[in-house]
C-alpha positions as CSV (number, residue, x, y, z in Angstrom):
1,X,0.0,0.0,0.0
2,X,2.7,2.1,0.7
3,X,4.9,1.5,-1.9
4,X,2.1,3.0,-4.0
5,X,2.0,6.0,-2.2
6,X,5.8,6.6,-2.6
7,X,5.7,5.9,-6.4
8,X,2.8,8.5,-6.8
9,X,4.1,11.2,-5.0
10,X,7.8,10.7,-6.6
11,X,6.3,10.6,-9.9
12,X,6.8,14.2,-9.3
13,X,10.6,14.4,-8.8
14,X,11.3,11.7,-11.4
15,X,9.7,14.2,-14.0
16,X,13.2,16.4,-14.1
17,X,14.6,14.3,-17.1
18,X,12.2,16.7,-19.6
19,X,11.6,20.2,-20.9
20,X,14.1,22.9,-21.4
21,X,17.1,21.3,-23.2
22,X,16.5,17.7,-25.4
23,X,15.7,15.0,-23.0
24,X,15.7,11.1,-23.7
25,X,12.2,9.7,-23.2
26,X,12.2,6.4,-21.9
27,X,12.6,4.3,-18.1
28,X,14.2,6.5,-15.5
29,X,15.5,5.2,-12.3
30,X,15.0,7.1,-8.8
31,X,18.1,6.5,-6.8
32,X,20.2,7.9,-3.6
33,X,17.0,8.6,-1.2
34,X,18.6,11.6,1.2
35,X,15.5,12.4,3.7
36,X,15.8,15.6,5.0
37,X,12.8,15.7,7.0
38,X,10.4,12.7,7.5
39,X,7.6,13.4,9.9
40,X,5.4,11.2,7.7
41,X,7.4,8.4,8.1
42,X,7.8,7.9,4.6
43,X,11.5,6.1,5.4
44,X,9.2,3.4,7.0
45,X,6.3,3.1,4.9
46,X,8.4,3.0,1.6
47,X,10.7,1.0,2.9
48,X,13.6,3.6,2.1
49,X,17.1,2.6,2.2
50,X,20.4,3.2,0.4
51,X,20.0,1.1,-2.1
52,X,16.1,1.5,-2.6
53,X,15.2,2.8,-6.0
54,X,11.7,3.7,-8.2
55,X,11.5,3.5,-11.7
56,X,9.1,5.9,-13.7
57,X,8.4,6.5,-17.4
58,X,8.9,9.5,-18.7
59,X,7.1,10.8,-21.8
60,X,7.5,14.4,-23.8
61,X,4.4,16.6,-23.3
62,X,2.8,18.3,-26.4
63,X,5.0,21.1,-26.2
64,X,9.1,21.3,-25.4
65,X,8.5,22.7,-21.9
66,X,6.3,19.3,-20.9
67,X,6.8,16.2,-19.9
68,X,5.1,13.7,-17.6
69,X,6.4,10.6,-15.5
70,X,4.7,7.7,-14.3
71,X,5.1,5.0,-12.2
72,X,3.5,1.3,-12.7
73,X,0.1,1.5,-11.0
74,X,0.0,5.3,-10.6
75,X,-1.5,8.1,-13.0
76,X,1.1,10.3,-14.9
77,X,2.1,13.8,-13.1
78,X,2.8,16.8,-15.1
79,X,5.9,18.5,-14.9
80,X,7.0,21.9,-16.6
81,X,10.7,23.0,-17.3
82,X,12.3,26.6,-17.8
83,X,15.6,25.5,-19.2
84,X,17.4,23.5,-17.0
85,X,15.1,23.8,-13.8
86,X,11.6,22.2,-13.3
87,X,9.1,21.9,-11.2
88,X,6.0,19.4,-10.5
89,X,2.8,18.7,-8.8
90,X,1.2,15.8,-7.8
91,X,-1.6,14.5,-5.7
92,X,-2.3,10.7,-4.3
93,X,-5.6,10.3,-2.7
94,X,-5.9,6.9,-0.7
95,X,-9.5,5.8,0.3
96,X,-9.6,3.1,3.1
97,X,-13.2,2.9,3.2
98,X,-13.4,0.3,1.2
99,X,-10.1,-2.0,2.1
100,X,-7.1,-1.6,0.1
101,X,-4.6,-4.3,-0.1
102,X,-4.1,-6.3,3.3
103,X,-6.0,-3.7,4.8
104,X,-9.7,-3.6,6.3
105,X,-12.2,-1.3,4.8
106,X,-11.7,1.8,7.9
107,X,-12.7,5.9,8.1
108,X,-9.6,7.3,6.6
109,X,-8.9,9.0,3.5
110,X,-5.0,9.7,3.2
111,X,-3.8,12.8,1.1
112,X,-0.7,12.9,-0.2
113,X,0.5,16.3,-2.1
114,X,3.8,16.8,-3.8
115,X,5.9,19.7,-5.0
116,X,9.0,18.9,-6.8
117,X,11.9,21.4,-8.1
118,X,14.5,19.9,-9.5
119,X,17.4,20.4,-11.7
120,X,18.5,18.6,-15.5
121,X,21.5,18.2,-15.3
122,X,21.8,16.4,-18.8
123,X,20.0,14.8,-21.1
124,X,20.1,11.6,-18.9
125,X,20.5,13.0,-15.5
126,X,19.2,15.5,-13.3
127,X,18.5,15.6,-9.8
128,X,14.8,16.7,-7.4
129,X,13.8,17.4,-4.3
130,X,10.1,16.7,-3.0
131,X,8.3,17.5,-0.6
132,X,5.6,15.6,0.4
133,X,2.8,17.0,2.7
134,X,-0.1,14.3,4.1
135,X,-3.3,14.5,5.7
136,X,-5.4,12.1,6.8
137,X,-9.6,12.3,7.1
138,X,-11.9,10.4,9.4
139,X,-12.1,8.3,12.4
140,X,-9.5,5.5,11.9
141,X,-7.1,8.2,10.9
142,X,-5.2,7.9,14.7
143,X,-5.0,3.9,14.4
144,X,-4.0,4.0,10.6
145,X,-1.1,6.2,10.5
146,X,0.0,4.7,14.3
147,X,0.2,0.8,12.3
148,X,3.0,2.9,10.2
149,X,4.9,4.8,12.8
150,X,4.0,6.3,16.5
151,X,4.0,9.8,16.2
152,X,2.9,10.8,13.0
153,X,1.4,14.4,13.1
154,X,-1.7,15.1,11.1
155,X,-0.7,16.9,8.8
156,X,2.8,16.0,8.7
157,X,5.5,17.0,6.1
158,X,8.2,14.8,4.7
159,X,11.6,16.2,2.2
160,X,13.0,13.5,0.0
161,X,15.4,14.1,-2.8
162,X,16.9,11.8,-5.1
163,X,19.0,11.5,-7.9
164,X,17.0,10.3,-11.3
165,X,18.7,8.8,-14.2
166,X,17.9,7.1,-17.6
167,X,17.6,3.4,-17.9
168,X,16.5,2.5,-21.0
């Protein structure tokens, strides 16, 4: 369930690879997690280590500045570039009403937000940082987030970056 999350809200950074100067369309690999702040716990519920990694495919937009990345079981998210900087949005919304995964239907609706700036730093390179905001709705919210970690504030705030490269 969580591993979801982390590939819909990263979907975001992993968009850097496009716009601005030529960039190779194609499998890009999320690599070299550095957390910076986690109070969502998104170390634990993504399982993020050293060597964890995402992969997302990246496609041009319909004009030069465009391009969007997506990651298997997760829509696409738009990014935009201005040269070699860009920037992206995303948003995850996770309904628990109805059971997902391993998980009993409960009163929770998780959302996760995501701004991403990065920088290309080639046509097969470039590097994001994302920050991840989450909020959770309803009545199981206290019990859902404590079977990930104690202590996780609603809303909470979590900084990620990661290095992005092409694959393939």
């Amino acid at each position: 369930m969580w591993t979801r999350l982390l590939s819909v809200s990263l979907v975001c950074v992993s968009l850097a690879a496009c716009g601005g100067p030529p960039v190779t369309e194609g499998l890009w690999r999320a690599s070299n997690p550095v957390i910076e702040s986690d109070a969502c716990a998104l170390e634990i519920a993504w399982e993020i280590d050293s060597d964890w990694t995402a992969d997302y495919t990246l496609a041009h937009g319909e004009d030069r500045d465009s391009f969007t990345l997506t990651a298997a079981g997760s829509d696409p998210v738009d990014c935009v570039a201005d040269g070699q900087a860009f920037t992206c949005a995303g948003v995850a919304v996770i309904d628990y009403n109805e059971g997902i995964e391993e998980l009993p239907a409960m009163d929770a609706v998780i959302t996760l937000d995501s701004a991403t700036e990065g920088e290309l730093l080639d046509e097969v390179s470039s590097v994001a940082t994302t920050t991840v905001e989450g909020t959770c709705e309803g009545g199981a919210c206290d019990a859902l987030l404590g079977s990930v970690a104690d202590d996780i504030p609603n809303p909470c705030i979590s900084v990620i970056t990661l290095d992005y490269a092409l694959v393939e």
